[in-house]
C-alpha positions in Angstrom: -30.6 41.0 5.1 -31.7 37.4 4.0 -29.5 37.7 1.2 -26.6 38.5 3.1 -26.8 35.5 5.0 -27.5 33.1 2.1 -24.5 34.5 0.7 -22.7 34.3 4.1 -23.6 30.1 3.6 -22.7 29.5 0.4 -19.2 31.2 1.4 -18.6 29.5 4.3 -20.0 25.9 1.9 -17.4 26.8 -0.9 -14.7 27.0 1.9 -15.2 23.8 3.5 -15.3 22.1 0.4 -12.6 24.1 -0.9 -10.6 23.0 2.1 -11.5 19.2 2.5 -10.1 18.6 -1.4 -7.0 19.3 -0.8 -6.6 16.4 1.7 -7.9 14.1 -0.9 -5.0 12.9 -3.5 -6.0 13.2 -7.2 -6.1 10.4 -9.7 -2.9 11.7 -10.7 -1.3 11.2 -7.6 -2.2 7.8 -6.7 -0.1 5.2 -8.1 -0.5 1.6 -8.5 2.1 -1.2 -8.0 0.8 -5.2 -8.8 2.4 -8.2 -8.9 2.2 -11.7 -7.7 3.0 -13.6 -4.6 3.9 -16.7 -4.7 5.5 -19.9 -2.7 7.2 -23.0 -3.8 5.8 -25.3 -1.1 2.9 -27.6 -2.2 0.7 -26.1 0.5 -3.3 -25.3 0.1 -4.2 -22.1 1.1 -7.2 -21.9 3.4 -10.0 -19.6 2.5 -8.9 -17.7 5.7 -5.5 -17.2 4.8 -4.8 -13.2 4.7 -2.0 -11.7 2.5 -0.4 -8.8 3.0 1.8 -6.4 0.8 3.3 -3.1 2.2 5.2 -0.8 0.4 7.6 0.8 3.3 10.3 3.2 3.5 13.5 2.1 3.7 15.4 3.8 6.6 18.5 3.8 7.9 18.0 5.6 11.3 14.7 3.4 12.3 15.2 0.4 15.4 15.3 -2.4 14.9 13.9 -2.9 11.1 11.2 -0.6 11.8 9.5 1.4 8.6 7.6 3.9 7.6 4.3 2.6 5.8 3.7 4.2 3.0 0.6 1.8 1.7 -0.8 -1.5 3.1 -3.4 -3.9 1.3 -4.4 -6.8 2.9 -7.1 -8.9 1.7 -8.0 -13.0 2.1 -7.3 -15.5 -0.3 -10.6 -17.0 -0.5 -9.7 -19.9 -2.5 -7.4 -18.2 -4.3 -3.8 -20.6 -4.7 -0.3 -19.3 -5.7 0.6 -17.2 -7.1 -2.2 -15.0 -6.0 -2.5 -11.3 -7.9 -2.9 -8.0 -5.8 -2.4 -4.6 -6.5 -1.3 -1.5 -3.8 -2.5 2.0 -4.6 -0.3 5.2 -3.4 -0.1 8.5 -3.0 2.8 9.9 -5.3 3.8 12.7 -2.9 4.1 10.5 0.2 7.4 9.2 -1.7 10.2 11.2 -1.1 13.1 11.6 -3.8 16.5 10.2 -2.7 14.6 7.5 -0.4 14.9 3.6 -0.6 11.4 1.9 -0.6 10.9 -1.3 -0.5 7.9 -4.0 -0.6 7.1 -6.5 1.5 4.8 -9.1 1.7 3.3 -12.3 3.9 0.8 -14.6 3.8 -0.7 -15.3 7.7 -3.5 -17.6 9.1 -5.3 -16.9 12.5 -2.4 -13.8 12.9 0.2 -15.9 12.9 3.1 -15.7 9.8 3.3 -18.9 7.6 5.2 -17.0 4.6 6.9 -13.8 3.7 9.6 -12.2 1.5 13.4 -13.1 2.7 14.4 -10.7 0.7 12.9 -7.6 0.5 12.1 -5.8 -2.7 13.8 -2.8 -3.5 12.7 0.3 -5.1 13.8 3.5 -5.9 11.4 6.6 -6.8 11.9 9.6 -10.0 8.5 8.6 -10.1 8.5 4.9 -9.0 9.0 3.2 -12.0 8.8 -0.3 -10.9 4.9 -1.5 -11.6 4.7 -4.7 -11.3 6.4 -7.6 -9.2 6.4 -11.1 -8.6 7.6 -11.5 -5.0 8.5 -15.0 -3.9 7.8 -15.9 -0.2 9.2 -18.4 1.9 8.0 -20.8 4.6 8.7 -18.9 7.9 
């Protein structure tokens, strides 16, 4: 009887672990796009200043500029001056073939924008084979 229920738990163990991996994307489906950002403007940047780079959807049918998100990273600059280097993981199977993406990114200070991209960076997917960008912000 003892054995039956050990058995019983190590079944129910290999399940649940079973189950929970395949909500966790492998290494080969997380890809990685890096660049710089970057701003003509001889402005210091703070050690507070936060930069952000999204990697978005590009759809037709949202209001008002909205997009899906398909990655976000957003980290401070710490010292750091233009152009400053980051890198934006993915999950490969989030993108969708046929679909516009596109990146954007902004620098901001106590929440409030100081730069960002005026044009936005398109991309298209087959995999994604842009991996690496050099956006160009301007003042806002």
């Amino acid at each position: 009887m003892k054995n039956s229920f050990a058995w019983f738990g190590v079944l129910i163990a290999a399940l649940v672990i079973t189950a929970c991996t395949n909500f966790m994307p492998t290494d080969s489906d997380v890809g990685t796009l890096s660049g710089t950002v970057s701003y003509r403007e001889r402005v210091v940047l703070p050690n507070n200043a936060r930069i952000i780079v999204s990697l978005v959807e590009q759809s037709t049918q949202a209001a008002h500029g909205a997009s899906k998100v398909i990655s976000q990273h957003s980290f401070l600059a710490e010292g750091e001056q233009p152009p400053v280097s980051f890198t934006l993981n993915y999950v490969k199977s989030k993108l969708e073939p046929d679909t516009l993406y596109r990146v954007i990114a902004k620098i901001e200070i106590n929440d409030e924008v100081l730069f960002s991209n005026q044009s936005t960076v398109n991309l298209s997917i087959e995999p994604l084979k842009t991996t690496h960008l050099d956006i160009p912000l301007v003042k806002v």
